[in-house]
N, C-alpha and C positions, 0 to 999 in steps of 0.2 A: 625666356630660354637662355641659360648659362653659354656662355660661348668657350671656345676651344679652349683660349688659353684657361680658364676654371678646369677642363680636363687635366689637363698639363699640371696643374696646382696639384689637384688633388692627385694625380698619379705620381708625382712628384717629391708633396710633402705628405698628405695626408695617407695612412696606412690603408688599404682597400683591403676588405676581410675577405679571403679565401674561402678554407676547411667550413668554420659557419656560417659562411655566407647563404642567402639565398639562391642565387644560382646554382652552389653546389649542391642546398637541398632539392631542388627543380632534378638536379643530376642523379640525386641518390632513388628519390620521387618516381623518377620517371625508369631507374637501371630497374625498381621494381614492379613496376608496370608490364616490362617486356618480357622479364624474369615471368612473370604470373602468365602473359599470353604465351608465351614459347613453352610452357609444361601444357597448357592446354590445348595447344599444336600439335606436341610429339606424341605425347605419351598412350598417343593411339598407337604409335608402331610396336608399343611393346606389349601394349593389353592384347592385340591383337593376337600375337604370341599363345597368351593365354584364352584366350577366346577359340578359337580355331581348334577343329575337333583334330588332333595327331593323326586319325587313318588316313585323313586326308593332306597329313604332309608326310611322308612315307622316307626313310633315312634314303640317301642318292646311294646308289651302288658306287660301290670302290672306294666309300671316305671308312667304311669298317676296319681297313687298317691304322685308320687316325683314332681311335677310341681307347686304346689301353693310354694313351698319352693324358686324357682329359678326367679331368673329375667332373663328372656326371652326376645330377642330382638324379635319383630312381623315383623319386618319390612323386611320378606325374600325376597328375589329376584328370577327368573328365572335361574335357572341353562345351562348349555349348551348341558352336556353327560348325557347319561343314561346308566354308567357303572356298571356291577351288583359289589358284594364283588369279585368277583375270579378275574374279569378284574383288581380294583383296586390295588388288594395284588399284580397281574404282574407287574403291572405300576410302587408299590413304590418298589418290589424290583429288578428290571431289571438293576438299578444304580451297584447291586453289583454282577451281572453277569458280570460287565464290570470292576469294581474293582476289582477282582479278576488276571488278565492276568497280570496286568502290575506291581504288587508289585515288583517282584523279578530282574526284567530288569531295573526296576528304580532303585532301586538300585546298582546293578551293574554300570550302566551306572552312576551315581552318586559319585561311590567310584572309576571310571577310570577315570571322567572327570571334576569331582567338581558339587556340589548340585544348586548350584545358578539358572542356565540355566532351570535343568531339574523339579524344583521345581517351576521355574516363571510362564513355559510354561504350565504346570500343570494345574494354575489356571486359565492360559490364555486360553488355550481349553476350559475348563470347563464355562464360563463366554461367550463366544461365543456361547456352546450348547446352554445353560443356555436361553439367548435373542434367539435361533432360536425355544423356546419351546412353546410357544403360535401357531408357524404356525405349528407345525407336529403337535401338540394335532387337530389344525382344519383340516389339512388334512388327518391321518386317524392315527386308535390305532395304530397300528406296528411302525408308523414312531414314534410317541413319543416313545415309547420303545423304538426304536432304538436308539434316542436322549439320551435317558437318560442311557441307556448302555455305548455310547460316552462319555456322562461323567464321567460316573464310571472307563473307559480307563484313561482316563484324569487325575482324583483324586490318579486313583493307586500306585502313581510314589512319592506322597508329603511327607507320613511319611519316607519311605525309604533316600529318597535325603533328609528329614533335619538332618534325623539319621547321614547321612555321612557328613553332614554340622560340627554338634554337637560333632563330632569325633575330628575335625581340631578346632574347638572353643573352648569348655569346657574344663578348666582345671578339671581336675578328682572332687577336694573338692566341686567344683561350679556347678556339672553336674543336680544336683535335684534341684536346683535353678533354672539354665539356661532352662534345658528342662522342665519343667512343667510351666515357664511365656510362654515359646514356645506354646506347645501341648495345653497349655491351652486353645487358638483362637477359638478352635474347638467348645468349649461349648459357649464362650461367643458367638461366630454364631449360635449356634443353641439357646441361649435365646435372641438375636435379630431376628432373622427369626421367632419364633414362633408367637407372638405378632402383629409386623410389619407386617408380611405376612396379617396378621388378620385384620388388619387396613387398609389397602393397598386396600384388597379384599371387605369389606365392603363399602369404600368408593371411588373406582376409578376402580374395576374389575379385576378379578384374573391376568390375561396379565402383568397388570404393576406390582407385584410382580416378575415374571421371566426378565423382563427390567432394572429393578433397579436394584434388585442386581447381574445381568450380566455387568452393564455399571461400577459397584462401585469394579467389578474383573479387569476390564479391568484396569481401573485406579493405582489400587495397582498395577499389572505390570509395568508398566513403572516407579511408584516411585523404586521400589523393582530395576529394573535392573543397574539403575542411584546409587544405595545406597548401594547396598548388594556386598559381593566378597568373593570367596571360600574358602580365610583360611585368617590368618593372615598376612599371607609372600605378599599376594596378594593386601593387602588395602592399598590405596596409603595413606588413613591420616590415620592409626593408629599409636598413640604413641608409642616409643621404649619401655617404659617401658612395656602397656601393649600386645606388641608384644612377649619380653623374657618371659614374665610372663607365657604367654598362651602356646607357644613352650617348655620352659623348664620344665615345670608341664607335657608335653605331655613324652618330652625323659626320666624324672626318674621316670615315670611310665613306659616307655617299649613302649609307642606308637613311631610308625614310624610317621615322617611327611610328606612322599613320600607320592604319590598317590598308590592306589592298582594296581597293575599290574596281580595276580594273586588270584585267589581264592578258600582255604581250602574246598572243596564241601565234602570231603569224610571226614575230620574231624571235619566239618558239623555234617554229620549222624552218625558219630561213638560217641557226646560228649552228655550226661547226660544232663547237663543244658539246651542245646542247645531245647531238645525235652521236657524236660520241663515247657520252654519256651513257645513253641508253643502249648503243651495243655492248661496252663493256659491262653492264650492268645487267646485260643479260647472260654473255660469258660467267661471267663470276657468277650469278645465279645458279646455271646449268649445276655446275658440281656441287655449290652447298643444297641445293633442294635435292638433290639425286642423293647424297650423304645422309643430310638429314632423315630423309624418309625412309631409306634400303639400309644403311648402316648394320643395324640391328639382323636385319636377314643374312648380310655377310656374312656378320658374325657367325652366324648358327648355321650356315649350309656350307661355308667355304672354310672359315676358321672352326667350324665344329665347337660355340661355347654353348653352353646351356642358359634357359633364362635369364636366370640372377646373374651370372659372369657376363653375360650377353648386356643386361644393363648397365652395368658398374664398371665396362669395358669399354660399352660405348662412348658411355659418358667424357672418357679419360682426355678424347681428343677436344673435346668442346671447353675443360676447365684449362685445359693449357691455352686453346682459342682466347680466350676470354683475358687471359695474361697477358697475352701477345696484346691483343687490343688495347688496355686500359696502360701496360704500357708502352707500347708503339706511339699512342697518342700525347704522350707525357715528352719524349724521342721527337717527335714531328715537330710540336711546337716549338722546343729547346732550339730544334735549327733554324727556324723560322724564325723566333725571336731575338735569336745571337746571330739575325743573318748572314748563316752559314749558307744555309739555299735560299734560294726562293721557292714563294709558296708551289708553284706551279711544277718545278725540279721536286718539292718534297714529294708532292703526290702522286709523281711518276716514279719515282724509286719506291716507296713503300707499294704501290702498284705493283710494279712487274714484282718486286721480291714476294707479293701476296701471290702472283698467279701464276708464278713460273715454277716455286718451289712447292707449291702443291699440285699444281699439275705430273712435276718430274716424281713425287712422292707417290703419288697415287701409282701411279704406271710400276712401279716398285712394288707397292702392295698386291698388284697384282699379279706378279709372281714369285709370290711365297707359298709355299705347301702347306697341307694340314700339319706336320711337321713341325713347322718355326711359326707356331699361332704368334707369339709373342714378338717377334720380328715384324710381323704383320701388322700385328697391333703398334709395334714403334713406328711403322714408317706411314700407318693412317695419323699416329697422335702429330709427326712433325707438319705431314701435309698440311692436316687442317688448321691444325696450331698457326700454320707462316700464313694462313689468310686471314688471318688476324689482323694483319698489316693492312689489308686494304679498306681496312677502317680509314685508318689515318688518309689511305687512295682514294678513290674514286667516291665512296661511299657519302665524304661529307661535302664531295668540292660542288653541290650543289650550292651549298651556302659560301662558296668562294665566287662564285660566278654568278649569280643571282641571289642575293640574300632575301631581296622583299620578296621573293616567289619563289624561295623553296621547297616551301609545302607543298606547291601546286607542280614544283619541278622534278620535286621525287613521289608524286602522284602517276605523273607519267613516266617518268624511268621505269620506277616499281611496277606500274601497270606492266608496261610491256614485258620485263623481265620477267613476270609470274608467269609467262608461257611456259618455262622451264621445269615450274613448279609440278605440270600433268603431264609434261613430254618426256621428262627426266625417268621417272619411276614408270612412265609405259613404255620406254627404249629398254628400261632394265626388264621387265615383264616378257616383252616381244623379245630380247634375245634368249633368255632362260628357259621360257616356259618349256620348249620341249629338251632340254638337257636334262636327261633323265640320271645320268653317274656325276659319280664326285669330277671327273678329271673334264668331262665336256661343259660343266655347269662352271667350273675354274675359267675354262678356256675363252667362257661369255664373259663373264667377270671384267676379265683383261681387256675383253673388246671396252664395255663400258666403261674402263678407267683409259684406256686409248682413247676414247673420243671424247670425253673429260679434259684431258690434257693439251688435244689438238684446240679443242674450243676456249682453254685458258692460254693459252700462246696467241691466238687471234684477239681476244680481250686485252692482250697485252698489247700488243701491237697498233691497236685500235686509240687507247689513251695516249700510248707513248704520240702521238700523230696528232692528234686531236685533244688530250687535254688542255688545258688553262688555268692558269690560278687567280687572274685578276676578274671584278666586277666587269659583267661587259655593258657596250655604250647602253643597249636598250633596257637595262637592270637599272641604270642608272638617272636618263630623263626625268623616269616619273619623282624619283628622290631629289633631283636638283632642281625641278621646278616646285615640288614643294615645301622645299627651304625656300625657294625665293619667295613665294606667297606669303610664307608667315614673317619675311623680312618687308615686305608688301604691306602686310596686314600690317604690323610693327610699325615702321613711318607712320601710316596713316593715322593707326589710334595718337600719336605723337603729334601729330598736325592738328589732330579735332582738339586733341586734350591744351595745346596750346593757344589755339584760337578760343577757345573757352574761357582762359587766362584770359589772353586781352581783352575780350570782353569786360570780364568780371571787372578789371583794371579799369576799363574806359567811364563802365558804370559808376565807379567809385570817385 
């Protein structure tokens, strides 16, 4: 095993390849992965659109005077369902009844047995449900729900296993780089899905929206299994240089390169950050799963857009998201590695600025009139845009504070935070449903972006108190006893191999 100062060398003289590096492709590998699962997440809220028979979404009294304002497409179609709101809100959140089960096992399974497999197969499920969602929607409700719980099983497993990926990959200085081009897939699929779904459903029928982007999961599998490998020791073409590079950045930080064998459950629950963590992480949930899912309905009951502007509108805030993120992460490490902050200061500031200024954003959008669609629409695209930032926050300091278990650390954050994912869209449901006019169904609106905001002000407050940015001691043991094993083992082959010598000498 090379020793530090060989890190030092090579990071010193020998040039470490970036751009095409493997790691970066692991980055680009994997930004497509999430890309693939997050269209096949959303793009129910907008088929559903299409799907859902008009008599039974009836225009709200009192938005009639917002309609000379809007270009309208006339040209509606026949729907198929006549599901009322309560059946719909089951529909879009039954995904995260099924999200739920598998964060914690996916990870695990991920830190015993490398992320690659359990992450591929992930979206491989999910992209199978995905193409069998056209026939359970015809043949009856329950089965779609079931479908789509299926895939929420499926999806459970993806942040966990890339966490554990990202552990074996990221050097520590490059970790808010590396995982935010990563994590980021997620948005740019959901401003692909929003639009395209839109498109798709206007001009070919809701069906081939769950076809497409089922056939285009499938596909990424099989590049992903052909391309992607568990760590670096693993990759048949990666360069020595940046093989040292990524390994010895892991040892003088304390991470192990072994796989997990065992796991810290009880200094889990005994560590400060750890719970934390998972409050904030279900704060920040609350609003992006309530956005994600409702979004689209805003759009068309409060801002009055039609379908396709409904897509191609919604989208807008998730491809600035997405900006924010890939460069917010670029921002984080620059101070971190010209420490300017520390890590611990970085995370807390790109934090609150994630979840203060879309909290204050939202509450803004929610009182704008039919009137100023467009205002509306700006002050959703800055909100969500500035949570972009909490990439760089809360989202990776799992792998700041436990590296050898953050697959199995963001199994359980993520577990618990998916509460949010069927409490969020049934808070929206239960305040709306009986708003029957434009101006009392606004006035719900407001409520659910007021409690948005109060629950990201607590997430704020939560990290600022409780995060951290260094390795803690119990992340640590198992990595520093096993360095000393293989410096154990090391001696001793040294000892046999030596007394072998004498021998052979005495022999002679």
């Amino acid at each position: 095993m090379p020793t530090p100062d060989v890190c030092l060398f090579v990071c010193l003289f020998v040039p470490v390849p970036v751009w095409t590096s493997c790691r970066y492709g692991l980055a680009l590998m994997s930004t497509l992965g999430f890309l693939n699962a997050y269209t096949m997440r959303v793009n129910l809220t907008i088929a559903l659109v299409a799907m859902v028979n008009h008599t039974q979404q009836p225009a709200l009294n009192g938005s009639q005077d917002c309609r000379p304002n809007l270009n309208i497409t006339q040209n509606d179609k026949p729907a198929e369902f006549g599901w009322d709101a309560t059946t719909q809100n089951t529909i879009l959140g039954a995904f995260y009844y099924g999200y739920i089960f598998t964060q914690i096992p996916g990870g695990w399974l991920a830190g015993r047995f490398g992320g690659k497999l359990v992450f591929g197969l992930g979206i491989l499920f999910t992209a199978l449900f995905t193409v069998l969602t056209p026939l359970a929607a015809r043949t009856a409700t329950w089965l779609l729900i079931a479908v789509r719980v299926a895939e929420g099983l499926a999806q459970g497993v993806l942040f966990p296993a890339m966490h554990a990926m990202w552990r074996s990959w990221a050097p520590p200085i490059e970790r808010s780089k590396l995982a935010t081009i990563s994590l980021s897939g997620g948005n740019l699929g959901i401003m692909l899905a929003l639009p395209v779904s839109g498109v798709l459903c206007e001009h070919f029928g809701w069906p081939v929206v769950f076809y497409a982007f089922g056939a285009l999961g499938c596909v990424w599998f099989v590049v992903w299994m052909f391309t992607v490998f568990n760590s670096p020791g693993d990759h048949p073409r990666i360069s020595h240089v940046e093989k040292e590079y990524i390994e010895q950045s892991l040892l003088m930080e304390g991470t192990s390169l072994a796989k997990t064998t065992s796991t810290p459950w009880l200094s889990f629950a005994r560590s400060v950050p750890v719970w934390g963590l998972a409050i904030t992480h279900i704060c920040f949930n609350w609003g992006q799963y309530t956005l994600s899912t409702n979004l689209p309905t805003y759009m068309k009951e409060i801002l009055l857009f039609d379908v396709t502007q409904d897509g191609f509108l919604s989208a807008l805030p998730f491809l600035c998201m997405w900006l924010v993120q890939v460069l917010g992460g670029q921002l984080a490490d620059k101070l971190r590695e010209q420490e300017l902050l520390s890590t611990a200061a970085v995370r807390k500031l790109f934090n609150s600025l994630a979840m203060l200024l879309q909290g204050a954003f939202l509450v803004l959008a929610g009182h704008v009139s039919c009137h100023q669609q467009y205002l509306g629409v700006l002050f959703l695209t800055i909100g969500i845009a500035s949570s972009g930032l909490g990439m760089s926050g809360f989202q990776i300091n799992h792998l700041d504070i436990a590296p050898r278990y953050a697959g199995v650390l963001m199994g359980i954050t993520n577990c618990i935070a998916t509460f949010p994912g069927f409490a969020g869209p049934a808070v929206v449901g239960l305040l709306t449903k009986h708003a029957k006019t434009w101006p009392s169904r606004r006035m719900q609106w407001q409520k659910v972006f007021y409690i948005a905001g109060g629950i990201y002000a607590l997430g704020t407050l939560t990290f600022l108190l409780t995060g951290s940015g260094t390795v803690q001691t119990w992340a640590k043991e198992e990595a520093e006893q096993g360095n000393k094993n293989r410096q154990e083992d090391s001696r001793k082959t040294l000892l046999v191999n030596q007394e072998q010598e004498d021998e052979r000498t005495i022999i002679t």
